[in-house]
C-alpha positions as CSV (number, residue, x, y, z in Angstrom):
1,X,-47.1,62.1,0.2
2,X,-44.0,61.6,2.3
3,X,-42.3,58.3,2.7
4,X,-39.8,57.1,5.9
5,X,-36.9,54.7,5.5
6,X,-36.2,53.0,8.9
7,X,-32.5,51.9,9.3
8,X,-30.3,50.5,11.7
9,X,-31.9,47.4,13.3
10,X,-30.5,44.0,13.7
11,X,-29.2,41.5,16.4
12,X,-27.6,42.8,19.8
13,X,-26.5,41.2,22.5
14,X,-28.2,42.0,26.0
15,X,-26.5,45.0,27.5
16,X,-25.8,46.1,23.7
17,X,-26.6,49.3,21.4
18,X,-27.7,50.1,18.5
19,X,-28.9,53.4,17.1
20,X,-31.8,53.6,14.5
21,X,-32.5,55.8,11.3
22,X,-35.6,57.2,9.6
23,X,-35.5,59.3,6.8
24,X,-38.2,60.9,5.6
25,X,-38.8,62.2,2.1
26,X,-41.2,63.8,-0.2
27,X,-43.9,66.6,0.7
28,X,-42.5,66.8,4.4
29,X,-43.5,69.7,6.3
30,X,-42.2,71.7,8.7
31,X,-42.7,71.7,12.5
32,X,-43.8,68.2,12.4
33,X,-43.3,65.6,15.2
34,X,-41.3,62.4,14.9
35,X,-41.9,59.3,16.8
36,X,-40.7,56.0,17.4
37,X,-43.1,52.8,18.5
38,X,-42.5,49.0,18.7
39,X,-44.4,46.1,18.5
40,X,-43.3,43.0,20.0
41,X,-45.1,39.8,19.0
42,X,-48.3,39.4,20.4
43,X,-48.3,42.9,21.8
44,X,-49.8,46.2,20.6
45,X,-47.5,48.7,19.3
46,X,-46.8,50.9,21.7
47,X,-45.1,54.8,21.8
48,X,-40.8,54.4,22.5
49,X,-40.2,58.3,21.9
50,X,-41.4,61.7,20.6
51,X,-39.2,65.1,19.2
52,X,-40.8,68.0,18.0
53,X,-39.5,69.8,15.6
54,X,-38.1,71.8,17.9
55,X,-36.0,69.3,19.3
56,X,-38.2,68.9,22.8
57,X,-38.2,64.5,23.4
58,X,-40.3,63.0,25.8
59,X,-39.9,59.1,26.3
60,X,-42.3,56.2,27.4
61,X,-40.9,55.2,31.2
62,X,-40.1,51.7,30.0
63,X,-36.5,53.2,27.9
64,X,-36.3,56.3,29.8
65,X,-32.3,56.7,30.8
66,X,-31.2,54.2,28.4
67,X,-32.9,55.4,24.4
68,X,-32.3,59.1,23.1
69,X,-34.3,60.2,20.5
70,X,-33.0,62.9,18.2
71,X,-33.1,64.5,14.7
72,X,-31.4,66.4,12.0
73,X,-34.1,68.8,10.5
74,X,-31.9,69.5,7.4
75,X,-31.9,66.0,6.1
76,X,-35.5,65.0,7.8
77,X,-34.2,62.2,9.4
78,X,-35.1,61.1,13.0
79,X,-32.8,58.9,15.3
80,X,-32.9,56.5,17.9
81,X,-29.6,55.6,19.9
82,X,-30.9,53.0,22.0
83,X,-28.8,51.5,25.1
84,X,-28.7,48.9,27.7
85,X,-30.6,46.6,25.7
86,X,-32.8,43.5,27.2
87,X,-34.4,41.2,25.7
88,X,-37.9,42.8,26.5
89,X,-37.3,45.5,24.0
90,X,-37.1,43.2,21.3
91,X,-39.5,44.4,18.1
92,X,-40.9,45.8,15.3
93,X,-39.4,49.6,15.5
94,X,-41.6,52.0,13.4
95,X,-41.3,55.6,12.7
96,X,-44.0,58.0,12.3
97,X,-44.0,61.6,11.1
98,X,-47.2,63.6,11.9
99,X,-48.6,67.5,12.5
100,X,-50.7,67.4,15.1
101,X,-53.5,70.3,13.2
102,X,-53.8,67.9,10.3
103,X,-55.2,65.0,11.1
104,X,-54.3,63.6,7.7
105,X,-50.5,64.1,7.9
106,X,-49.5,61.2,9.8
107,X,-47.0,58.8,8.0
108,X,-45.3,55.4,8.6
109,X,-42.3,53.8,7.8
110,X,-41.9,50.2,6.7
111,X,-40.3,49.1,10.4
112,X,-37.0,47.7,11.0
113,X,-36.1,44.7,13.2
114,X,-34.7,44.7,16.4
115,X,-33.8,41.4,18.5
116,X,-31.8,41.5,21.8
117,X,-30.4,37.7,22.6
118,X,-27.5,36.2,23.4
């Protein structure tokens, strides 16, 4: 069993920053993939950003240029330094860790608010 920790959220102002946390502990194995997805309210949740364990991101269009995903495979922990903030990427952030080849590997984290208002 693994659990994630999501850290980091809160209110921002538009234009604002904030960077995100997710630790993950327990039975976590190696070359997994991280993720970060939002859900706003009455939307479906919806992929931010992906790292491999290798470190290669690739981002939804809607934060490209202004999140950066990255991690620290020595304390499992994935992070999400998110920039330029509007009010449209208010949510729920979640992480997920997964390996692709097992199907049943795929964890959640308990989410962690983040409002953009003024």
């Amino acid at each position: 069993q693994v659990q994630l920790v999501e850290s980091g959220g809160g209110l921002v102002q538009p234009g604002g920053s904030l960077r995100l946390s997710c630790a993950a502990s327990g039975r976590v194995f190696r070359f997994n993939i991280m993720d970060w997805y939002r859900q706003a309210p009455g939307k479906q949740r919806e992929l931010v950003a992906s790292i491999t364990y290798g470190g290669i991101a690739t981002y939804a269009d809607s934060v490209k240029g202004r999140f950066t995903i990255s991690r620290d495979n020595a304390k499992n922990t994935v992070y999400l330094q998110m920039s330029s903030l509007n009010a449209e990427d208010t949510a729920v952030y979640y992480c997920n860790l997964r390996v692709p080849s097992v199907p049943a590997y795929d964890f959640w984290g308990q989410g962690t608010q983040v409002t953009v208002s003024s």
